[in-house]
N, CA, C and O of each residue as an XYZ file, in Angstrom:
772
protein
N     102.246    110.128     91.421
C     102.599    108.896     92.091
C     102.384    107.729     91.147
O     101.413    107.823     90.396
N     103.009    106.834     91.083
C     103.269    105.566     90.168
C     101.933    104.692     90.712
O     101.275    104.864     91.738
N     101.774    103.659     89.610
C     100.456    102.842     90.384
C     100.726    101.545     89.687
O     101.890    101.262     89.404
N      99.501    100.538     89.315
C     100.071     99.363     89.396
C     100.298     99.154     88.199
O      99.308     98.953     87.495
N     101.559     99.129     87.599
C     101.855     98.614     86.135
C     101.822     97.142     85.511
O     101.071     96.627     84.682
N     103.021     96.618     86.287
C     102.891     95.328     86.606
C     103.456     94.632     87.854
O     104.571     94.811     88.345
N     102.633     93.932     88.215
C     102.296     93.055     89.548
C     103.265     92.366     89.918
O     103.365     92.496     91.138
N     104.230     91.532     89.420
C     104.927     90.614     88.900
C     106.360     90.765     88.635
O     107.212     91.652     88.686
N     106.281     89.704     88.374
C     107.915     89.672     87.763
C     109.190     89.498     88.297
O     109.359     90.124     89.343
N     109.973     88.959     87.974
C     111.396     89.165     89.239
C     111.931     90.269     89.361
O     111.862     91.109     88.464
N     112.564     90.473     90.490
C     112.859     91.632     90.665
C     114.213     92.270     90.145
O     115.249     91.615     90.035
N     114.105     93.563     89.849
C     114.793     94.557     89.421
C     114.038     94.124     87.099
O     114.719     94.382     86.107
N     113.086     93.704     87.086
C     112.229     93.379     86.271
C     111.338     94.749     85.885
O     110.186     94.521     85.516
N     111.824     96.344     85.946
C     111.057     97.115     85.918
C     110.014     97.849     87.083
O     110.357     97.697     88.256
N     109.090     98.429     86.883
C     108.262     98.602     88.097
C     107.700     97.764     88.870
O     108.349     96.718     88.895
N     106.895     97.740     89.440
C     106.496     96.539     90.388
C     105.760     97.099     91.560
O     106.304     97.075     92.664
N     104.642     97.569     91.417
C     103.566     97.988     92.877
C     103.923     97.089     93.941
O     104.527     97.408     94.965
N     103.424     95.708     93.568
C     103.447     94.674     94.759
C     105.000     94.473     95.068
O     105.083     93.861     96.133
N     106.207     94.740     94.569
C     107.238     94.847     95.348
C     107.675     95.563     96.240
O     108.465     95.363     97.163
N     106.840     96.818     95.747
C     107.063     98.058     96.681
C     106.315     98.321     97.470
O     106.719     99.128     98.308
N     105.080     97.874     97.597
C     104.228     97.384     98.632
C     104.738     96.508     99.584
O     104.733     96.823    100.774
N     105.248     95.274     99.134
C     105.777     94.426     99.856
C     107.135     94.942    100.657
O     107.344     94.320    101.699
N     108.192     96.095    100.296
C     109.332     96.335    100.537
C     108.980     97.522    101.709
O     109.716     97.784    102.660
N     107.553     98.237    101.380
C     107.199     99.373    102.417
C     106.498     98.860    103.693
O     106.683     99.361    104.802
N     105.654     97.786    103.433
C     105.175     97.745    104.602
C     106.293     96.182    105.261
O     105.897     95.584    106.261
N     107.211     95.868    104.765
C     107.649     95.099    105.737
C     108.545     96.039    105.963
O     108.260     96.215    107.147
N     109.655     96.999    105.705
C     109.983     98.212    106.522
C     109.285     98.849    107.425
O     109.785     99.284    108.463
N     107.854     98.981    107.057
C     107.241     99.650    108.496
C     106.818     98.679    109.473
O     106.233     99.166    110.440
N     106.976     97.344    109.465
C     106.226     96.493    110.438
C     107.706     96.136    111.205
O     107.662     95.903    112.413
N     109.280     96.087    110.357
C     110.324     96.304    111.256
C     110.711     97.795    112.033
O     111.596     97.874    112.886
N     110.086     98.668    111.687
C     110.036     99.993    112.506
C     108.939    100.873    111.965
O     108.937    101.448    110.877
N     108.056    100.887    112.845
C     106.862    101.909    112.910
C     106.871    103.096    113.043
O     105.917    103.864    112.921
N     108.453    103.445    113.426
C     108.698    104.861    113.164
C     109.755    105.378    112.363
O     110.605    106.250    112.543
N     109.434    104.505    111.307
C     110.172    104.712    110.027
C     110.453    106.087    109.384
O     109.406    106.723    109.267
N     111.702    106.840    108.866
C     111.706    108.069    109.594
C     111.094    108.448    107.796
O     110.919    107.718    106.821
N     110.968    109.499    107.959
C     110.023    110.193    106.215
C     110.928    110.088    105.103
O     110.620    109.700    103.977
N     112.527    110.612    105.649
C     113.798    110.058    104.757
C     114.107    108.875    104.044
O     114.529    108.663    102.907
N     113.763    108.099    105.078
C     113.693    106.697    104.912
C     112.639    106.087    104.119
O     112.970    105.236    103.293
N     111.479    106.384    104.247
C     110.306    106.237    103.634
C     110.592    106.735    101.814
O     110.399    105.956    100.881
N     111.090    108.219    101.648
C     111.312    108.570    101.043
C     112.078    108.200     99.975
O     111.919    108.381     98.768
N     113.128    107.528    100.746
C     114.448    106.621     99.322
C     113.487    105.639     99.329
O     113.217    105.372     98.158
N     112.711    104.838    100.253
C     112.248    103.378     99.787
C     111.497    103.632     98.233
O     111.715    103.031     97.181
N     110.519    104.771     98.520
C     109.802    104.963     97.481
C     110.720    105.482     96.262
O     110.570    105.016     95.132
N     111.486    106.272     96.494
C     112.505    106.384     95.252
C     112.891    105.282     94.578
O     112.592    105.306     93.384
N     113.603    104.079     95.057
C     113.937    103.078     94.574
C     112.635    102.552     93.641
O     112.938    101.917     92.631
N     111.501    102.729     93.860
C     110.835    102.195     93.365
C     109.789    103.386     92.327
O     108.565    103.475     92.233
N     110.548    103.922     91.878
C     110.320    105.025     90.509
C     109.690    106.381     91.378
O     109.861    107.407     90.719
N     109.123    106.585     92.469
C     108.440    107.953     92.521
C     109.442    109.413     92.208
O     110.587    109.618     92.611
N     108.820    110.051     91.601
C     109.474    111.207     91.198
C     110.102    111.876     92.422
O     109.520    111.804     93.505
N     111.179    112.476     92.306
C     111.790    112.884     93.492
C     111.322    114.244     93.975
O     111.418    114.615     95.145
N     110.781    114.999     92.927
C     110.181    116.113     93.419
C     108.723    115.783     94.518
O     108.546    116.523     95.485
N     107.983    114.889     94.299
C     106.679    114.335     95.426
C     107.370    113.743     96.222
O     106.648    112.910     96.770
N     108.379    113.695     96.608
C     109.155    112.868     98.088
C     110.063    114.071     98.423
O     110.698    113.758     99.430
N     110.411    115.359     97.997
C     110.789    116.468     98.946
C     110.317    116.990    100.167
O     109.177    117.323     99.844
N     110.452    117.301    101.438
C     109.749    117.565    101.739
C     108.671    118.219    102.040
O     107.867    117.862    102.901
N     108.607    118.976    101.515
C     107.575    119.919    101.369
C     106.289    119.754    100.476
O     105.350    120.540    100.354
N     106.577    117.979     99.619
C     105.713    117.945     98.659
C     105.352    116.372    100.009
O     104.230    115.901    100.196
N     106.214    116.051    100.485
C     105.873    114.504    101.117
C     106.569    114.834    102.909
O     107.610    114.247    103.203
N     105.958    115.700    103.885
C     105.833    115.747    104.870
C     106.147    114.537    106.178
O     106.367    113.367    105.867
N     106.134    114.945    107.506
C     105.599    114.010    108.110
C     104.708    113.730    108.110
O     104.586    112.683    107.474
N     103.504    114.214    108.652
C     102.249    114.307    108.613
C     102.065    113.010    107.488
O     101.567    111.952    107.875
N     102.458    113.170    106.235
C     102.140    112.747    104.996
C     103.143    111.121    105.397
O     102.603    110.048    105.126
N     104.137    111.129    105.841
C     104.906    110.257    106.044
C     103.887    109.143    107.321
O     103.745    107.920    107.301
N     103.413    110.024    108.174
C     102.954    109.194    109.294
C     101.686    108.056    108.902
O     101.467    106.910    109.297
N     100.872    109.095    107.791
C     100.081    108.455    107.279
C     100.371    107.095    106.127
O      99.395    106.378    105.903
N     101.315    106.857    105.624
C     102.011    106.693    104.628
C     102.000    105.238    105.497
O     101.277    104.323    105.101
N     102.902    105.066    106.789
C     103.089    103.915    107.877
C     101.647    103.409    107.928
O     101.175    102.506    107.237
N     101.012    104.152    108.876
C      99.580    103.642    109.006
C      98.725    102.543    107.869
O      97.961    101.581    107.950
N      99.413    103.389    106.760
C      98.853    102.607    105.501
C      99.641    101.318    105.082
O      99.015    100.640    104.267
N     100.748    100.864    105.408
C     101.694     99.973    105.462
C     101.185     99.284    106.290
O     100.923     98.108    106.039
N     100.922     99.837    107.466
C     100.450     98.474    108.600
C      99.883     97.867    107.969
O     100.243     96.767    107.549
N      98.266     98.727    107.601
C      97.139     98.268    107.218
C      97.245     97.310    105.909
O      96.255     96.641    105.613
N      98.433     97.227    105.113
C      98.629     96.048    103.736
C      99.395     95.067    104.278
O      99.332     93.930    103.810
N     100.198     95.358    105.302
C     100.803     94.306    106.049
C     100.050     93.245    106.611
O     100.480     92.092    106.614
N      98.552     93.681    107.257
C      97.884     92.611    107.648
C      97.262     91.977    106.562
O      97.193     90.756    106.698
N      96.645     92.563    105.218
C      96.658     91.873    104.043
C      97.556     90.642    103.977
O      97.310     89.509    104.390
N      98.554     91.063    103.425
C      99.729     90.504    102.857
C     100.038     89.206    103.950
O     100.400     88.090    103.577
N      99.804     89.624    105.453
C     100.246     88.299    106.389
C      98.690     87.135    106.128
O      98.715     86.036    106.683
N      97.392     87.557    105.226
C      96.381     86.858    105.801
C      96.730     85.672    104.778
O      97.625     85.742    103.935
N      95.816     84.481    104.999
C      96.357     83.132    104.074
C      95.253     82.818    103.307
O      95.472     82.282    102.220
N      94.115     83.036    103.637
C      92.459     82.807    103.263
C      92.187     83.652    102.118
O      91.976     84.863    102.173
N      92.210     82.751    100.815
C      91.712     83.871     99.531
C      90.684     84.198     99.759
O      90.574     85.276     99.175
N      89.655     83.951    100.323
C      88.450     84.825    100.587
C      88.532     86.017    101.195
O      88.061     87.108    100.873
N      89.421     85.565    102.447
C      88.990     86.627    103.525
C      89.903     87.947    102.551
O      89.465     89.097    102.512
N      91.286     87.499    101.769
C      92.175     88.401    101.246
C      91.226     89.181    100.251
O      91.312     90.380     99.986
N      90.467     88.439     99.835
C      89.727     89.187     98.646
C      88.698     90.093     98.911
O      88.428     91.021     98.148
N      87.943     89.801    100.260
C      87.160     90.575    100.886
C      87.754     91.974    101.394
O      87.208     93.074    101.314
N      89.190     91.617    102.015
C      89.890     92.721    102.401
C      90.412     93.501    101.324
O      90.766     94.651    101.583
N      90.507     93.107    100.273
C      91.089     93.947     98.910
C      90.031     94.498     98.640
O      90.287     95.699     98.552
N      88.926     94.314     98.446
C      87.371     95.329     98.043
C      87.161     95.616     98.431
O      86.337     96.414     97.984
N      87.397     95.705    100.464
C      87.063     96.676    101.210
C      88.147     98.305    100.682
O      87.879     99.506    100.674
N      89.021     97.741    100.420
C      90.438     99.051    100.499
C      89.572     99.331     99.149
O      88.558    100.012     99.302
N      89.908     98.830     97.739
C      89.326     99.565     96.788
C      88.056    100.372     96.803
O      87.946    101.387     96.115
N      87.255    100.000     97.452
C      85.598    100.341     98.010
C      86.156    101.966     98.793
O      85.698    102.979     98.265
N      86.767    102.083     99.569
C      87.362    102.659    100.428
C      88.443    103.847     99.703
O      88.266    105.065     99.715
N      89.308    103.290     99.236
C      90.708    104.478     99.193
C      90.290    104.727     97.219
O      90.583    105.696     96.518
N      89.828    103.937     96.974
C      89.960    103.859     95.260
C      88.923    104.470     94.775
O      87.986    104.938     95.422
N      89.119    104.477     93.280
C      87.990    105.183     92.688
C      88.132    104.137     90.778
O      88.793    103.146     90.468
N      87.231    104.957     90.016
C      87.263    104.465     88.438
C      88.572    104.349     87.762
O      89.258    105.324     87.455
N      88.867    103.203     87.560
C      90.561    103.241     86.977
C      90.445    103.960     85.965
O      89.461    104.315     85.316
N      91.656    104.177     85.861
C      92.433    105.315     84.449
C      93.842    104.908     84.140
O      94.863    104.601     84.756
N      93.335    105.078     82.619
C      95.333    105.326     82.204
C      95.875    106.170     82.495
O      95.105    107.122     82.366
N      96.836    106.514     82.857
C      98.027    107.321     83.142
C      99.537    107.394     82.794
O     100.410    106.585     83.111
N      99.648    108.446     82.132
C     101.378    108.177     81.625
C     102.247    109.759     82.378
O     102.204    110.859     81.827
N     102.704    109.580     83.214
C     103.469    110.811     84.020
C     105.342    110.708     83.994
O     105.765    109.573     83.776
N     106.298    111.702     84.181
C     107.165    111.653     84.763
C     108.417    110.792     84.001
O     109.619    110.653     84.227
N     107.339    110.222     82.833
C     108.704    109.485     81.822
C     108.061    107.737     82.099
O     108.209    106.832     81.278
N     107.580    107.640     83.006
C     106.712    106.072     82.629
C     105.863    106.020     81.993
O     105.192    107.029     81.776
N     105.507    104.587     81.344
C     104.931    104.287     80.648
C     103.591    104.652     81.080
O     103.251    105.471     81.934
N     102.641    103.628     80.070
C     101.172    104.003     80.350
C     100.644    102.900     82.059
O     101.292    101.853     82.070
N     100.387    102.934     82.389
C     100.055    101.941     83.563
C      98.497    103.029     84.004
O      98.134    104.202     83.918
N      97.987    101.699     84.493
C      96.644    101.927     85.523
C      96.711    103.117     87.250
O      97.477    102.986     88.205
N      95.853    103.929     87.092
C      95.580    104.539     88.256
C      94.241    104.430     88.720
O      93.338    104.496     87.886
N      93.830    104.186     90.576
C      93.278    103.536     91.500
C      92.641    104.800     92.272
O      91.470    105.036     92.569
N      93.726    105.464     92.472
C      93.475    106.419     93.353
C      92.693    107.770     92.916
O      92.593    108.096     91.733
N      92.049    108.662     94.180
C      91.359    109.710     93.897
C      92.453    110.636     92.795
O      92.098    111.788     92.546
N      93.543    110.206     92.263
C      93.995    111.591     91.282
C      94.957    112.413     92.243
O      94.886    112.390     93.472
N      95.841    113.121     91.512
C      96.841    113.970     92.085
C      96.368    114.287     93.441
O      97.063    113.835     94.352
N      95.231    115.035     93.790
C      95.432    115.289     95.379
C      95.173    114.367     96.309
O      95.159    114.623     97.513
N      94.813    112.522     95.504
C      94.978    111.761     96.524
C      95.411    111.774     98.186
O      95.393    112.985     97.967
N      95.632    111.682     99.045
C      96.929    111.588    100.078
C      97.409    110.581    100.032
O      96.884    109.660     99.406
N      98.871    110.419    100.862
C      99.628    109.434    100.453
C      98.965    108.178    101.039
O      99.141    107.190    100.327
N      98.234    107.958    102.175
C      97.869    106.421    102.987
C      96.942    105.963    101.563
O      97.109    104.900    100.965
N      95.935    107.033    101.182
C      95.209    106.515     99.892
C      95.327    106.213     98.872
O      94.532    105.538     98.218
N      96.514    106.725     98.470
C      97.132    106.367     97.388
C      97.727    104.742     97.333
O      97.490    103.942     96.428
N      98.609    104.474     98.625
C      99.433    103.696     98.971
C      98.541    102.318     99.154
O      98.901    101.175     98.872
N      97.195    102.772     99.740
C      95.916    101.537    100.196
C      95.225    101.081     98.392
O      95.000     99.933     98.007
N      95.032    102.317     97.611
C      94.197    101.625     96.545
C      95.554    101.011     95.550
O      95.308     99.976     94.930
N      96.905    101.599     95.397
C      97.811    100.643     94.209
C      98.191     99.526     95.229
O      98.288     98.401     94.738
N      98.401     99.638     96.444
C      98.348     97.817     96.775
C      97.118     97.159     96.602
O      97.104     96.269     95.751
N      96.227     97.365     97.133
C      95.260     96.197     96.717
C      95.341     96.372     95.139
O      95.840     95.492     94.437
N      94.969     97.224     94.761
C      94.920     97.094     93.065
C      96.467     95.683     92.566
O      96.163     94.731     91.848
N      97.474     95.793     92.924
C      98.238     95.069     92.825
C      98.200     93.905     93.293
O      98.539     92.954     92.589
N      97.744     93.725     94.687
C      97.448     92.168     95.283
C      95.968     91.744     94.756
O      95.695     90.554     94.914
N      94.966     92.574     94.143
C      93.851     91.679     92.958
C      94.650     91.303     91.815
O      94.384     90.174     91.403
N      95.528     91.903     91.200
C      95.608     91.439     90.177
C      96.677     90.269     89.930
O      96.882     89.808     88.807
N      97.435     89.768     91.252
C      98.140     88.890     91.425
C      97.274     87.671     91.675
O      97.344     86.599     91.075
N      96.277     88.071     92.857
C      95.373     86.949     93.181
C      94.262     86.622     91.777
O      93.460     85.709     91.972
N      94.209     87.275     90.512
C      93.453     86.952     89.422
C      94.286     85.873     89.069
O      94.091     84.667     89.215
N      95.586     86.695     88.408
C      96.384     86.063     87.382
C      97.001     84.565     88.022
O      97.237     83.507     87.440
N      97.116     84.862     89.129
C      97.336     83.624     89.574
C      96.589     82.488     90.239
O      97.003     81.347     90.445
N      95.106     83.147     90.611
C      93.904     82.509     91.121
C      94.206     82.134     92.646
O      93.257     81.723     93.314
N      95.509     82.252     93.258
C      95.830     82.151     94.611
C      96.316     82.876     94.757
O      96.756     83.604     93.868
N      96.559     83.115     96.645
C      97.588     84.206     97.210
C      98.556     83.741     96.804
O      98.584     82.511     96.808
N      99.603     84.376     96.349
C     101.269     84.224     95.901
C     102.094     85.593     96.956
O     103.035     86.324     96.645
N     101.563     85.554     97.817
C     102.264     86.546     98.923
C     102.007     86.078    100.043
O     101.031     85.330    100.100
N     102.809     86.361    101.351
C     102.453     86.006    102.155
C     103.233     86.668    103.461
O     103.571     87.840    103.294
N     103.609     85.981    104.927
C     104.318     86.108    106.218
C     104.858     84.711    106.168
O     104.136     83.724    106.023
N     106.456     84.663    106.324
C     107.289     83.761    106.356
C     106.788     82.824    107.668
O     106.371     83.287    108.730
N     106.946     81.241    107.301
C     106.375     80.293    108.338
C     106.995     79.994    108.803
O     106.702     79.188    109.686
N     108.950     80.545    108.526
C     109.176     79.815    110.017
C     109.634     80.659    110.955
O     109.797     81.878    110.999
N     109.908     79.259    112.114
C     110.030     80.299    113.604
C     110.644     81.381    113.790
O     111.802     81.317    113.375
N     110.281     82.644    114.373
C     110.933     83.543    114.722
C     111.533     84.290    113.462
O     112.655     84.778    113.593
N     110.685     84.456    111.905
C     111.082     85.089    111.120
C     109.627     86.119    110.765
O     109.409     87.181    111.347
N     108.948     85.665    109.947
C     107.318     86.388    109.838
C     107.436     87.373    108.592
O     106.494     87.861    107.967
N     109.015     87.589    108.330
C     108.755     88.528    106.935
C     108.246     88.565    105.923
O     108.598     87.610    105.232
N     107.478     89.284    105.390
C     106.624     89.430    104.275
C     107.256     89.395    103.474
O     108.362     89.907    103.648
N     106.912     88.697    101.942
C     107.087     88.056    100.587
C     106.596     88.169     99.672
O     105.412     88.172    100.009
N     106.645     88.318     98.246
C     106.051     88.057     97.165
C     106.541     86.745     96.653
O     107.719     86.393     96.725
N     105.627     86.077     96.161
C     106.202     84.555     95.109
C     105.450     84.390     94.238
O     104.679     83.450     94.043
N     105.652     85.415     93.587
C     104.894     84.909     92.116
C     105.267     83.917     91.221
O     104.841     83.866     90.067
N     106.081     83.091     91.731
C     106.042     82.507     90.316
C     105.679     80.983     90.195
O     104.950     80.493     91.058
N     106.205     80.128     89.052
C     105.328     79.309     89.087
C     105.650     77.799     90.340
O     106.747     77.653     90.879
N     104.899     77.200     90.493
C     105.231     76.151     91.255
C     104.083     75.876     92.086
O     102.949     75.843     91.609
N     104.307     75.693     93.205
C     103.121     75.595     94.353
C     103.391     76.464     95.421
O     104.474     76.867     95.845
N     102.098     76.722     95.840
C     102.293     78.321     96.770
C     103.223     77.937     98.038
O     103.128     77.019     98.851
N     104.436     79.301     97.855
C     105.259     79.560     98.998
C     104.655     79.848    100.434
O     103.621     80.368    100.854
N     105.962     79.175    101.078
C     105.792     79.511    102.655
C     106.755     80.182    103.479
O     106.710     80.767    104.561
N     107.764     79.877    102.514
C     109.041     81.200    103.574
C     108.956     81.827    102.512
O     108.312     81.701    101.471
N     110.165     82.968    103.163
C     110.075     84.500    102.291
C     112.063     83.857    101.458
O     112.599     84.394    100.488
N     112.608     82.741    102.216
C     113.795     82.240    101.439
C     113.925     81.188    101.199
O     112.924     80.541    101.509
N     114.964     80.418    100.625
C     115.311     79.319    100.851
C     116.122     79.082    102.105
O     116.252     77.918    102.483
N     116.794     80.261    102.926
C     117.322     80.218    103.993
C     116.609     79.549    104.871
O     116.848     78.469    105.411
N     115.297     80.604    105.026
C     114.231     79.719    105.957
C     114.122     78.389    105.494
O     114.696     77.403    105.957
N     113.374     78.440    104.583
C     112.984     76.778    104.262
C     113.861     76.023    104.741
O     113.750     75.185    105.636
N     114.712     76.312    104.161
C     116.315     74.923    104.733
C     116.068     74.788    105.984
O     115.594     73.710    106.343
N     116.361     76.012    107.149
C     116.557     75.843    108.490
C     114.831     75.391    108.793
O     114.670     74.710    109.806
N     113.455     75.761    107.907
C     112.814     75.100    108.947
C     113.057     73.602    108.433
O     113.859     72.963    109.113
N     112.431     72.883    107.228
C     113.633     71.632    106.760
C     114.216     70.940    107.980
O     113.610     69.964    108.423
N     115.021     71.235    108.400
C     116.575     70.738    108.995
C     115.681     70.720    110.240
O     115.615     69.623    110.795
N     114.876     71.872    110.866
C     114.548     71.884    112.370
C     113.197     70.972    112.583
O     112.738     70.767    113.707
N     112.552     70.393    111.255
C     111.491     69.447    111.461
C     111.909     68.297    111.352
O     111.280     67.363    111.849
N     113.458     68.056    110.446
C     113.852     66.547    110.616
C     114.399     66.052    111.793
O     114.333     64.880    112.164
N     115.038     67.136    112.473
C     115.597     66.778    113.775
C     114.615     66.861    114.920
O     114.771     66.394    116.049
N     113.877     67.339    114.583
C     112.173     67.088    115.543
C     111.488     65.825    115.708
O     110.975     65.308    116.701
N     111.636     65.318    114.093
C     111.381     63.564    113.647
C     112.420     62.912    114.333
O     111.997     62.007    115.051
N     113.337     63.031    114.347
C     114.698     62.169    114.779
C     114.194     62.148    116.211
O     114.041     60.978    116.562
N     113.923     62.894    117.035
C     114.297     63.420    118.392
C     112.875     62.084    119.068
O     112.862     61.134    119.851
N     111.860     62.813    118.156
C     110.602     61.631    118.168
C     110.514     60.341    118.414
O     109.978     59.770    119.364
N     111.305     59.737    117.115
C     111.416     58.707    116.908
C     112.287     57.949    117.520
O     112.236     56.722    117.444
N     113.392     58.737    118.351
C     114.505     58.154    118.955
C     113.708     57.753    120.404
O     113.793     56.609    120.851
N     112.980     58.739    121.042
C     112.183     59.046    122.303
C     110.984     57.895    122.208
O     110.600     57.465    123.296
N     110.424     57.414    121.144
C     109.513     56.900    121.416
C     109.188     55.911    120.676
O     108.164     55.271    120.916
């Protein structure tokens, strides 16, 4: 299983833990019964060898757990408080992780491994390269640069790494429409009162 190479970057920029973190558990928080197939290409897209996503190497069982573990980075990923995020990232490493290691498998490069090692399971695997990926975003960048979209009736999870001042939607779509729905809130205000 792939782990955190690099954190970063725009996308289609190579590997990317925290994209695929970010791409799995907001798939499982839009369906919780995300089917193992499905689960299966997500993780493909994002380098896992196709032989550990057959089924017989990546199960339901293995799939169900896999969700569970998505929830559980999803509420990460939605929290806003670098403390509390950082507390929750050393709980998971404390928890699913173990002594990092280099690792070079499958035709990738050298990158960092988190997890207990090949017989890992998948929720553990999936719990120590996200946090391992959301510490090393919250280092390099000294803030959360991820988040749950702020406006109404959207909530999708995001990465924004890059530079500027920390994001609040997951688009500029949002932004615009919330934008547009706070000026006409001012207007409505100011006309009323």
């Amino acid at each position: 299983m792939a782990d955190a190479r690099s954190a970063g970057g725009p996308a289609g920029e190579g590997f990317s833990a925290a994209r695929r973190l970010v791409e799995c558990a907001e798939a499982v928080r839009a369906d919780p019964e995300l089917a193992r197939d499905a689960l299966a290409a997500l993780l493909a897209r994002h380098g896992e060898h196709p032989a550990d996503l057959a089924p017989g190497a990546f199960g339901e069982a293995d799939a169900a757990e896999l969700r569970a573990a998505a929830l559980r980075m999803a509420r990460v990923l939605a929290e806003t408080d670098e403390d509390r995020a950082a507390g929750a990232l050393n709980a998971l490493l404390e928890e699913c992780g173990t002594r990092p290691r280099l690792t070079r498998h499958d035709g990738h490069p050298w990158h960092l491994h988190v997890d207990r090692g090949d017989g890992a399971h998948w929720g553990d695997w999936f719990l120590a390269s996200g946090a391992l990926a959301l510490a090393q975003l919250l280092t390099e960048h000294g803030r959360i640069v991820w988040g749950a979209c702020a406006a109404a009736g959207c909530g999708r999870l995001f990465l924004g790494a890059g530079p500027g001042s920390a994001r609040r939607y997951c688009s500029t779509t949002c932004a615009t429409r919330a934008r547009v729905a706070a000026h006409r809130r001012r207007k409505r205000e100011d006309a009323g009162g």
